[in-house]
C-alpha positions, 0 to 999 in steps of 0.5 A, spaced: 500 500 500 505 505 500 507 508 494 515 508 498 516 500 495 515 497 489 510 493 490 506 499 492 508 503 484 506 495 481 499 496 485 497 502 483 500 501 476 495 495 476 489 499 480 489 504 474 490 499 468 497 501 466 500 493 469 500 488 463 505 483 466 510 484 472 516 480 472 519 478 479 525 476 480 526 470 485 530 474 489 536 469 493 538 468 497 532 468 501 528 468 496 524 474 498 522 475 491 519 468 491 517 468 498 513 475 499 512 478 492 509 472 488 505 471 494 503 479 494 501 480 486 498 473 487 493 475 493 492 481 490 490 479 482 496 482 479 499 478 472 506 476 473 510 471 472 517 469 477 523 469 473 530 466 476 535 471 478 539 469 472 535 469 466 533 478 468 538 478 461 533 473 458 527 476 460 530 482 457 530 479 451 523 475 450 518 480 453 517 488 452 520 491 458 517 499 460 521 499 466 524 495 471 523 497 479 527 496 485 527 497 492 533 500 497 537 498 503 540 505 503 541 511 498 547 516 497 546 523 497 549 523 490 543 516 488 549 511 488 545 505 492 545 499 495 540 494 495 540 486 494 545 482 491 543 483 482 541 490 483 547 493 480 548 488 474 539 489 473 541 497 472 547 495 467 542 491 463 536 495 463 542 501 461 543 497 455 536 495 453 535 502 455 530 500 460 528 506 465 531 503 472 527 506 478 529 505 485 523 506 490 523 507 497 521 511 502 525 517 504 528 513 511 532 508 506 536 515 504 542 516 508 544 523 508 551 522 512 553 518 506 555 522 501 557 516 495 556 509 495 562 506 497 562 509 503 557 504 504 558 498 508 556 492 505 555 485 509 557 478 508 553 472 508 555 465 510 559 461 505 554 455 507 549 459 503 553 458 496 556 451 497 550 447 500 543 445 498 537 443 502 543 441 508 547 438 503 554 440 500 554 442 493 561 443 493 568 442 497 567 444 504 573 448 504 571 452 497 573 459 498 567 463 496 565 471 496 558 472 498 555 479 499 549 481 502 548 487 497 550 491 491 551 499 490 549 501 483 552 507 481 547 514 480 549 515 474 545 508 472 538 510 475 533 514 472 530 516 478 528 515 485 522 515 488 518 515 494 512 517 498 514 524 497 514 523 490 521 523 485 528 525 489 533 526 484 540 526 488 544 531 491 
């Protein structure tokens, strides 16, 4: 219901007609996308159709995409934000099929005592996440592994920024 997500951008596009088809992204590695976002358009009649991570390019390829939404952990003063792991090389796709990328966020997600996002710390999640399944190991117990919690994309890749007061355009 708030417009300071993209679930809320997604719902009222779909109350005013304007939403064919939402594409969500699976979301790993806790499966939000899955978890929380399929189950909220499904709740609520919205068309979509729930993608793996890994086939955004694909998707790109095979539907026509107005825009691609976002959502934010934090935003730089001058728009470089961190969000999920993926975000960053969704706004390279969408720059290259020339794709609008908005983030959507409420205005608390905007840190204005960071000025650009590599002062942002970025956590690290478990090595376990990537080399098991279903408790079982899929790769060697001692394989060395890089598992970010986050991503920054650049401003500079992002068309816009909005929140409930509306668009933010960066400082």
């Amino acid at each position: 219901s708030s417009h300071g997500t993209a679930l809320g951008v997604i719902r009222q596009l779909h109350f005013r007609g304007r939403l064919k088809l939402a594409i969500a992204l699976e979301t790993r590695p806790y499966n939000q996308g899955s978890r929380l976002t399929a189950y909220e358009l499904s709740k609520e009649n919205i068309p979509f159709v729930l993608i793996a991570d890994n086939m955004a390019a694909a998707a790109m390829q095979n539907y026509k995409i107005d825009a691609i939404l976002v959502g934010a952990d934090q935003v730089a003063l001058n728009g470089d934000t961190a969000n999920k792991i993926g975000t960053y090389m969704l706004s390279v796709l969408s720059n290259f099929h020339r794709v609008p990328f908005y983030v959507v966020t409420p205005t608390s997600s905007i840190n204005t005592l960071i000025k650009c996002g590599n002062e942002i710390r970025i956590e690290e999640r478990p090595p376990q996440e990537l080399i098991t399944f279903n408790n079982k190991f899929t790769a060697p117990k001692d394989t060395p592994v890089w598992n970010p919690a986050f991503d920054i994309t650049p401003g500079k890749l992002i068309t816009g920024i909005l929140t409930e007061k509306g668009n933010c355009t960066p400082e």
